[in-house]
C-alpha positions as CSV (number, residue, x, y, z in Angstrom):
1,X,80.8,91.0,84.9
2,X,82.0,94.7,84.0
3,X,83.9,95.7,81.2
4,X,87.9,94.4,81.8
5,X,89.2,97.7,80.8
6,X,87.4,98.9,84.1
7,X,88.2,96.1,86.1
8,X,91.7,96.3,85.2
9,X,91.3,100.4,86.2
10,X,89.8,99.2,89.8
11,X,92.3,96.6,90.5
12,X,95.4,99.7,89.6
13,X,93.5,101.7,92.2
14,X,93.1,99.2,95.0
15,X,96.8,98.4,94.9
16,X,97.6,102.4,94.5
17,X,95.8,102.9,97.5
18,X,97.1,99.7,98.8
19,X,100.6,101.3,97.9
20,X,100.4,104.3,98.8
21,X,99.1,103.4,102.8
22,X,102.2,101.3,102.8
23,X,104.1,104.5,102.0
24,X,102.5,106.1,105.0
25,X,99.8,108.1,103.5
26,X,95.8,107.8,105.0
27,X,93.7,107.5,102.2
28,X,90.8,109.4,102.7
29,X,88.4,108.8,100.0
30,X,88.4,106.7,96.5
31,X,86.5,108.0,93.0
32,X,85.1,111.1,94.1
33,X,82.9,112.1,91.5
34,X,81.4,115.0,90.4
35,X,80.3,117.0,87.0
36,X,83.7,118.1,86.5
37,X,85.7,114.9,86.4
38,X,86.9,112.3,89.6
39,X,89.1,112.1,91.9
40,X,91.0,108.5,91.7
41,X,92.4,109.0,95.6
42,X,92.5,111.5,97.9
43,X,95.2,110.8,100.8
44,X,96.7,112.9,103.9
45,X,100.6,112.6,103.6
46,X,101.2,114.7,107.3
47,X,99.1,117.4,107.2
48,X,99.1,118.1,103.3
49,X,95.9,116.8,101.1
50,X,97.4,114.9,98.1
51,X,94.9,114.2,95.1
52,X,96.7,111.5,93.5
53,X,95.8,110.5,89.7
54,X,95.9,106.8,89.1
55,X,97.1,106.1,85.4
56,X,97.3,102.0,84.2
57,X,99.3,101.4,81.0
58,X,100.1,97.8,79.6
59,X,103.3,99.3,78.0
60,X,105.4,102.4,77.4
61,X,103.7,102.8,74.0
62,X,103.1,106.7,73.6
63,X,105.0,107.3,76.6
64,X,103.8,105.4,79.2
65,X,100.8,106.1,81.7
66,X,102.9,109.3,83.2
67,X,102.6,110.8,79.6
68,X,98.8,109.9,79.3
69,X,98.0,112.8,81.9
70,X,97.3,116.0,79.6
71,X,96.4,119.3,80.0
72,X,93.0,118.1,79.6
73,X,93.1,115.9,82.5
74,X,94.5,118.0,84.6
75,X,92.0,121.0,84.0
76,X,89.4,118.0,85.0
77,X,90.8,116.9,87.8
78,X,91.7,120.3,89.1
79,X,87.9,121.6,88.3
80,X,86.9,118.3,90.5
81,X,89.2,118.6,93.4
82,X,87.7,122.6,93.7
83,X,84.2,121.2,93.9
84,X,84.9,118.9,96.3
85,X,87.3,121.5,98.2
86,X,83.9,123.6,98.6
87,X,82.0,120.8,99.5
88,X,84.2,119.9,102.3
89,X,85.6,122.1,104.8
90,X,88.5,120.2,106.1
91,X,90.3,119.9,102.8
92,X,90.1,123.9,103.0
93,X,92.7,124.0,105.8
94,X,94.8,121.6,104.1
95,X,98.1,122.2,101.8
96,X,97.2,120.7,98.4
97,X,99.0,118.5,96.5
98,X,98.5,116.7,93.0
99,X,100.5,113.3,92.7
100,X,100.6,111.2,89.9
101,X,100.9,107.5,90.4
102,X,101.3,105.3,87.5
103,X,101.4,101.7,87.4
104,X,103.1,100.2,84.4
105,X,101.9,96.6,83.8
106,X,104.6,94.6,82.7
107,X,105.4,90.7,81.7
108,X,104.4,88.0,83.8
109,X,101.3,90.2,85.8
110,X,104.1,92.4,87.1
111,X,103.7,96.0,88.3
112,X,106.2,99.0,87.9
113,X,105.0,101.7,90.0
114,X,105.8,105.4,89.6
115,X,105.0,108.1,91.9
116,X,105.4,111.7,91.2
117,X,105.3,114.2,94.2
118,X,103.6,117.4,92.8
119,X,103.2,116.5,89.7
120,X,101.2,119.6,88.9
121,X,99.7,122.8,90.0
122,X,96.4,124.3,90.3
123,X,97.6,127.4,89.5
């Protein structure tokens, strides 16, 4: 058995992605990894690429899982999403988007979800 601070990170993933095909999006690939960092989901909402960071928090200590997502973190995934945006030449005709979708665990095994729409630039 893993580690449960990673199976907790899988399970927030599944049901983001889970989520997020509800919502209407096509999610097109799941922890794309590379040197410079991972990509949690990568989805097609229409014909715009969303890269969509999957943050889990148990509370709203330190601001919740939306405030967890620093400069830091961005400059990874945004290094990661350009590798694989070289790599593959369909993204390259796509819009880009960076969404933020946080899933605040709360009492009881409940879930509060959070989704920012362009969250962030690349630019």
């Amino acid at each position: 058995m893993g580690a449960p601070h990673l199976e907790r990170g899988a399970a927030a993933e599944a049901f983001a992605a889970d989520y997020l095909a509800a919502q209407g999006l096509i999610v097109m690939g799941r922890n794309l990894r590379c040197r410079a960092g991972e990509i949690d989901l990568a989805c097609l909402d229409g014909e715009v690429l969303v890269i969509v960071e999957v943050r889990l928090r148990a509370g709203a200590d330190y601001g919740g899982a939306l405030a967890s997502v620093s400069w830091r973190k961005r400059r990874r995934l945004i290094r990661a999403t350009l590798y694989q945006w070289q790599r593959r030449p369909a993204w390259r005709e796509r819009v880009l988007r960076f969404d933020v979708l946080a899933v605040q665990e709360g009492p009881g095994g409940t879930r509060e979800v959070s989704w920012i729409r362009d969250a962030f630039r690349a630019t």
